[in-house]
C-alpha positions in Angstrom: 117.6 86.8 64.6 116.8 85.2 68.2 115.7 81.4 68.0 113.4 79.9 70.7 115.1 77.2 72.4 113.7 73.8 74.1 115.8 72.2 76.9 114.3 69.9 79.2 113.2 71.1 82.8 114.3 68.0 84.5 116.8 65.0 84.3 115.1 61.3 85.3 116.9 58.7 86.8 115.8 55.7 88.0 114.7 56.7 91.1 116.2 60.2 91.6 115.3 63.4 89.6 117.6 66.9 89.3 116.4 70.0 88.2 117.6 71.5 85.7 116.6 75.4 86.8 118.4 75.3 90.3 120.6 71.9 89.9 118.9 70.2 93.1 118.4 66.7 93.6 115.3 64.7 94.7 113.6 61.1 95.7 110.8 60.2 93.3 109.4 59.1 96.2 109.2 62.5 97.6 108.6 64.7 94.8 105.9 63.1 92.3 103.1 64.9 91.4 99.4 63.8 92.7 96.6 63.1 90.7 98.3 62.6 87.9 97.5 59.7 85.4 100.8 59.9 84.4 103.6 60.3 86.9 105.0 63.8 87.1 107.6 65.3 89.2 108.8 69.0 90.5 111.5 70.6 92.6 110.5 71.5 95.8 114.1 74.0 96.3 113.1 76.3 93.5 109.7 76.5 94.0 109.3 80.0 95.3 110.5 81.2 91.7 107.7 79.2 90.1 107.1 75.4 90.1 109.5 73.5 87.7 107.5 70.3 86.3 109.2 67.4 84.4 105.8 67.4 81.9 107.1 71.1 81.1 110.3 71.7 79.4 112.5 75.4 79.4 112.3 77.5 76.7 115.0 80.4 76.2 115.9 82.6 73.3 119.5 82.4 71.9 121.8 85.3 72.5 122.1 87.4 69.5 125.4 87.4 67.8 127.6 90.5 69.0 128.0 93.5 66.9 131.9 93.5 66.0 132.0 97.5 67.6 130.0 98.9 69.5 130.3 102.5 70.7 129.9 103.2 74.8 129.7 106.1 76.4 131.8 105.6 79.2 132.6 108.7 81.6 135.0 107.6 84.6 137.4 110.6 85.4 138.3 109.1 88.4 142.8 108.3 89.2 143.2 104.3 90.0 146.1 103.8 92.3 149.2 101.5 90.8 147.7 98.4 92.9 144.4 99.5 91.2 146.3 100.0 87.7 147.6 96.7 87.9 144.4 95.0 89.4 142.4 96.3 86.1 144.8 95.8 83.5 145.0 91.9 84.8 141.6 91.6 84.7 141.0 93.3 81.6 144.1 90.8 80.3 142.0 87.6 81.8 137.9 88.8 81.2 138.4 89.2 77.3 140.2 85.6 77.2 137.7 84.4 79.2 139.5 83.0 81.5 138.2 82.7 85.7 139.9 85.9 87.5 140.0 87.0 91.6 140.8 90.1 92.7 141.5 89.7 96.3 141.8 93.2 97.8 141.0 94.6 101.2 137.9 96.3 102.3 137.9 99.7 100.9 140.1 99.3 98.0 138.2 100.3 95.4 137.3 97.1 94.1 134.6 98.7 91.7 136.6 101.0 90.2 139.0 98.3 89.3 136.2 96.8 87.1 135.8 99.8 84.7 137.4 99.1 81.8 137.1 95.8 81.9 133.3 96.7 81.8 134.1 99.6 78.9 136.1 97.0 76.8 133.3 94.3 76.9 130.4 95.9 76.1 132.4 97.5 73.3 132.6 93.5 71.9 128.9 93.9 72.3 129.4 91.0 75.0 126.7 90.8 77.7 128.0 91.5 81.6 126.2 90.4 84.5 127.3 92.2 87.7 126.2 89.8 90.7 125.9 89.5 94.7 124.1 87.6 97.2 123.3 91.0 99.2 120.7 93.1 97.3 122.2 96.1 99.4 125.2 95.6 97.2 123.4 95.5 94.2 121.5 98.6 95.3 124.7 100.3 95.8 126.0 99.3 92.5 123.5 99.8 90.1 124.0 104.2 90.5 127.7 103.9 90.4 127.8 101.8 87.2 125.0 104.2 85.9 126.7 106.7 86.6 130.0 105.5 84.8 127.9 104.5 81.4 125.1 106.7 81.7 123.5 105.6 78.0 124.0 102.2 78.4 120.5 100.0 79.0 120.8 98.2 82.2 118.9 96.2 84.4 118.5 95.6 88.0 117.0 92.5 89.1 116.4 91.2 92.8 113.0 89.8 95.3 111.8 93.0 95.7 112.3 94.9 92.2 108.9 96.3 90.7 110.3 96.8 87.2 109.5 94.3 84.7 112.4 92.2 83.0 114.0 93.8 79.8 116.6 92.4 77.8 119.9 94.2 78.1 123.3 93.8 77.7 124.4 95.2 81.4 122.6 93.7 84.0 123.0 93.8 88.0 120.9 91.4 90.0 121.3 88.9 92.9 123.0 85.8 92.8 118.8 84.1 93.4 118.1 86.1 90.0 120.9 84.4 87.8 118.4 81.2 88.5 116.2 82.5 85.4 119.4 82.7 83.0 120.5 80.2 80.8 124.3 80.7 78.7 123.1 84.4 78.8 126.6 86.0 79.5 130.0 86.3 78.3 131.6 88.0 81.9 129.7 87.4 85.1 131.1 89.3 88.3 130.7 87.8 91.0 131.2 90.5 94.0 131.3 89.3 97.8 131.7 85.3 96.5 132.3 85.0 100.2 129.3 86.0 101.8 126.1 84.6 102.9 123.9 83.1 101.2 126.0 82.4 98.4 129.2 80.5 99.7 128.5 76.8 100.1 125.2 76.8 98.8 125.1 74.1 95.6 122.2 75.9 94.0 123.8 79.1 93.7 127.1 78.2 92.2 124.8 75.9 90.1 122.8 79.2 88.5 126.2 81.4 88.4 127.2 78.1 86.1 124.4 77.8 84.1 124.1 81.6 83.7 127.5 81.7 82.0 127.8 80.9 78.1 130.0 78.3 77.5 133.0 80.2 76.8 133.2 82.9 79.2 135.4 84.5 82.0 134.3 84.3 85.4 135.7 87.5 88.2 135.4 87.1 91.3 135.7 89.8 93.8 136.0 89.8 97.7 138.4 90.7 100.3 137.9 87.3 102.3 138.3 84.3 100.5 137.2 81.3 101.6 139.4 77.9 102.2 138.1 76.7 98.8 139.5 80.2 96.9 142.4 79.7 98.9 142.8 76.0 97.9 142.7 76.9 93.9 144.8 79.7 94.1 147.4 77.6 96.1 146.8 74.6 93.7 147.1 77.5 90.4 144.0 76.8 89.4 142.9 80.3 89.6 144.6 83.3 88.6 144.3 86.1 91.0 145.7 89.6 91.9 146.3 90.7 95.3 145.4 94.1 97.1 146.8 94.8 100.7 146.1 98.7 100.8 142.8 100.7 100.3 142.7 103.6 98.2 143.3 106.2 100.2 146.5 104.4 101.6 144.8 104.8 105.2 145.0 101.4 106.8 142.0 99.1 107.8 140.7 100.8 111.3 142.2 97.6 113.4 139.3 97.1 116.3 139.2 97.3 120.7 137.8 94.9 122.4 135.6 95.5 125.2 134.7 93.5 127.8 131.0 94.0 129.1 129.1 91.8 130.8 125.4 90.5 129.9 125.3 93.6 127.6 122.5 91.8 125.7 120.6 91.0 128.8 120.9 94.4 130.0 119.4 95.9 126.3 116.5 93.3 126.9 116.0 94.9 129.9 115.6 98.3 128.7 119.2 99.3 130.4 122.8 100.1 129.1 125.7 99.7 131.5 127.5 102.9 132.5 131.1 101.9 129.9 128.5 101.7 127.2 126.7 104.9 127.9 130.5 106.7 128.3 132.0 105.4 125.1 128.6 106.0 123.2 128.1 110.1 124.5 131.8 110.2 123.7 131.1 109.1 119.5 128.2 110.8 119.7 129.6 114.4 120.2 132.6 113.4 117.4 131.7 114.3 113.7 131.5 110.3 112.9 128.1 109.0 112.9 127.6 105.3 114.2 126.8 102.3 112.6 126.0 99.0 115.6 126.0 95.8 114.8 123.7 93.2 116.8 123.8 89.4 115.9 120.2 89.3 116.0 116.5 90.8 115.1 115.5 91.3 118.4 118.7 92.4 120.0 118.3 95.2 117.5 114.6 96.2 118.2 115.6 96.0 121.9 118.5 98.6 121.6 117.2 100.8 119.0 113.8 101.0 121.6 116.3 102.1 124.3 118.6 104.1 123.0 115.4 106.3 121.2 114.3 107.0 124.7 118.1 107.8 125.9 119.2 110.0 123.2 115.9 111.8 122.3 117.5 114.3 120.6 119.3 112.0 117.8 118.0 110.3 114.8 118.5 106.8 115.5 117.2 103.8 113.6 117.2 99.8 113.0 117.4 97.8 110.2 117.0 93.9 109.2 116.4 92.0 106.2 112.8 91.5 106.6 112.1 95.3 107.7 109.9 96.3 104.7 111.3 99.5 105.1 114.9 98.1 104.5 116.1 100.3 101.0 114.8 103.3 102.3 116.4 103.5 105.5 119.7 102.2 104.1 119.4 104.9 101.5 118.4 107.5 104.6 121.8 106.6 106.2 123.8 107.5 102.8 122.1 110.8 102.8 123.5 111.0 106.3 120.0 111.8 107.7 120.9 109.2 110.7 122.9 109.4 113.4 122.9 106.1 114.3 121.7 102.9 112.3 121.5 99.3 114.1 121.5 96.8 112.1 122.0 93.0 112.0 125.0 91.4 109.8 122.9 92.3 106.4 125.3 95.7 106.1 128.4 93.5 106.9 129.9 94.5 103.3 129.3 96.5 100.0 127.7 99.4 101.4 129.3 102.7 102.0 128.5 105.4 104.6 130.0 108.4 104.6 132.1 109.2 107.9 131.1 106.3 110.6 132.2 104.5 113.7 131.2 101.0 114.0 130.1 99.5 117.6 129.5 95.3 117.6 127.4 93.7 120.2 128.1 90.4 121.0 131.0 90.5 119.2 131.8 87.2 120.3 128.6 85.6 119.4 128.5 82.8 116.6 127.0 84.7 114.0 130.1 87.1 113.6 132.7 84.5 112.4 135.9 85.9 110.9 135.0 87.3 107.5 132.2 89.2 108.9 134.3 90.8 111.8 137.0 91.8 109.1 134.1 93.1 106.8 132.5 94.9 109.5 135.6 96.7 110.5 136.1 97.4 106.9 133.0 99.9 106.9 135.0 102.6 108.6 137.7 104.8 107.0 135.9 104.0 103.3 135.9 107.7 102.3 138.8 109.9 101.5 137.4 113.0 103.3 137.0 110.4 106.3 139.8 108.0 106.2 139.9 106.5 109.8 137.7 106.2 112.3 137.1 104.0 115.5 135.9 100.2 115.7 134.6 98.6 119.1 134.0 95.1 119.8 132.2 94.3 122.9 132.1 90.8 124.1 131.6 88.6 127.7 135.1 86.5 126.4 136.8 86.9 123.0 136.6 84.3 120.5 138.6 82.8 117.8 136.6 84.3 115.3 137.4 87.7 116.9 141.2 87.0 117.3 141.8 86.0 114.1 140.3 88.8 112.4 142.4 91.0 114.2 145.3 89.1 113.9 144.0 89.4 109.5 143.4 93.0 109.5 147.3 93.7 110.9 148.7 90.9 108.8 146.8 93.3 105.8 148.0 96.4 107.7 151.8 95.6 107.6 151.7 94.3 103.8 153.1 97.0 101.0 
């Protein structure tokens, strides 16, 4: 039987508050309520997901206590590599002692399938799984493939933009914004891209993946770029971790050429493409590779997307961005290959899969593209075995560190066995 639980909404200090939903810090100064008789206070951080008030505790229901079995229809008939076989049995080994877990492995290694059993083995404990990112493209991507691996399990899928309404369940993928609205709800949270944007650094998000977890309970966290502070605790053994140099397939990571081209965005803006561009681009476009371009900003993408459409009239080509309202669909358009070319800011960086690309980056150099995103971007080529290489450009006006050093990180990967 499920109790209802009161915790407060906000802890008072003498002249700060902190909120107890996102973890964020305030001046009573700043943040008291007006018109009040008595003196009230919210959280301006959170306040898109519904204003917290300090008059107005939290209430949450208790986790029921697990079955000791429960039976899960789990169909995977898929062949794990030995890294992979050692990846999943480690985790496996770590998740049921809940104990903190990375697996560190290289773009296109399989990291999901990895994840399986660990998954199957849980929910048989009748423990409760949350499966998180900060992209909802990765969560988008998940959700099928897990479904599709425990087809009778009840999941949900929670992000901005979802229509369904909230059902309890013991399987649920959402974004890292969503775990915000949890409270010691799971026993194994998954943590996938802990390196990306907007997740790494932020306070409030590691706050809700925190409060989200019960108090005993394994974290995993998954990426194939981990920050100086993963670096730090793995160095300092504070986190145990397994390490994947090779994908799948045993293809290595398509290593990138660089370009030089000047005022290549101006020239876009200006409803022209230098001649190089024009040769290189006919040249991928009569291959069997579709391409994927990468522009470090909205309007870059717009600008190319209007010029190449009147170029190459007789090609499919679209643009993306994470405000487009039509965002899912043409993501899901270019999995069902009906694209030849997608243009798209760094919101496709990672965890999403298309079948048989080339990538193209523009402005390749520019601050928005810093290591990890280069190295992820590269890593969307090659992910398929019926397409296991392919060809990665980077054009720039003068190369930067960024650039060198993920170059210098995908042959270091490369050249490790």
């Amino acid at each position: 039987m499920k109790h209802l639980v009161v915790v407060p909404s906000m802890k008072l200090g003498k002249t700060d508050i902190q909120c107890l939903r996102c973890g964020s810090s305030h001046s009573k100064k700043k943040v008291g309520l007006p018109k009040e008789k008595i003196k009230f206070f919210y959280c301006p951080t959170c306040i898109q997901m519904g204003r917290v008030r300090s008059d107005q505790p939290f209430y949450y229901l208790e986790e029921p206590e697990p079955i000791a079995c429960r039976e899960i229809n789990y169909f995977w008939k898929g062949t794990l590599t030995d890294y992979q076989k050692k990846a999943s049995a480690d985790l496996v080994t770590h998740a049921l002692a809940k104990q903190d877990f990375l697996i560190w492995a290289v773009t296109g290694a399989g990291k999901t399938e990895m994840i399986f059993e660990m998954l199957n083995q849980a929910l048989s404990k009748d423990w409760r799984v949350c499966l998180t990112s900060p992209r909802v493209d990765v969560c988008l991507e998940l959700f099928p493939r897990i479904k599709e691996v425990f087809p009778k399990e009840n999941m949900a899928l929670l992000h901005g933009d979802g229509k369904e309404p909230y059902h309890y369940s013991k399987l649920v993928i959402c974004t890292t914004h969503q775990l915000f609205r949890f409270y010691r709800a799971f026993d194994v949270v998954v943590l996938d891209e802990v390196d990306a944007f907007p997740f790494s650094g932020n306070v409030e998000l590691n706050y809700a993946v925190r409060h989200a977890r019960k108090e005993e309970s394994a974290l995993v966290l998954l990426t194939a770029t981990p920050d100086k502070h993963l670096l730090s605790q793995i160095k300092k053994g504070h986190l145990s971790y397994v390490k994947i140099p090779k994908r799948y397939h045993g293809y290595p990571l398509p290593l990138p050429k660089t370009i030089w081209l000047s005022r290549l965005p101006q020239k876009i803006s200006q409803g022209s493409l230098p001649p190089k561009f024009h040769t290189l681009l006919k040249k991928q476009l009569r291959s069997k590779h579709r391409l994927l371009i990468f522009c470090p900003t909205v309007e870059l993408v717009i600008n190319l997307q209007s010029v190449l459409s009147k170029e190459y009239k007789g090609y499919s080509i679209c643009g993306v961005y994470a405000e487009d309202s039509e965002r899912k669909k043409k993501v899901e358009n270019m999995r069902k290959e009906h694209y030849d070319v997608l243009i798209s800011t760094t919101i496709l960086e990672r965890g999403v899969t298309f079948k048989g690309i080339d990538v193209f980056v523009i402005s390749a150099s520019h601050q928005v593209f810093n290591t990890a995103s280069l190295v992820q971007i590269a890593g969307r080529v090659g992910r398929n075995y019926q397409f296991p290489s392919g060809k990665v450009y980077f054009f720039h006006e003068g190369k930067s560190r960024a650039m060198k050093l993920a170059i210098k990180q995908i042959k270091t990967m490369n050249r490790a066995d």
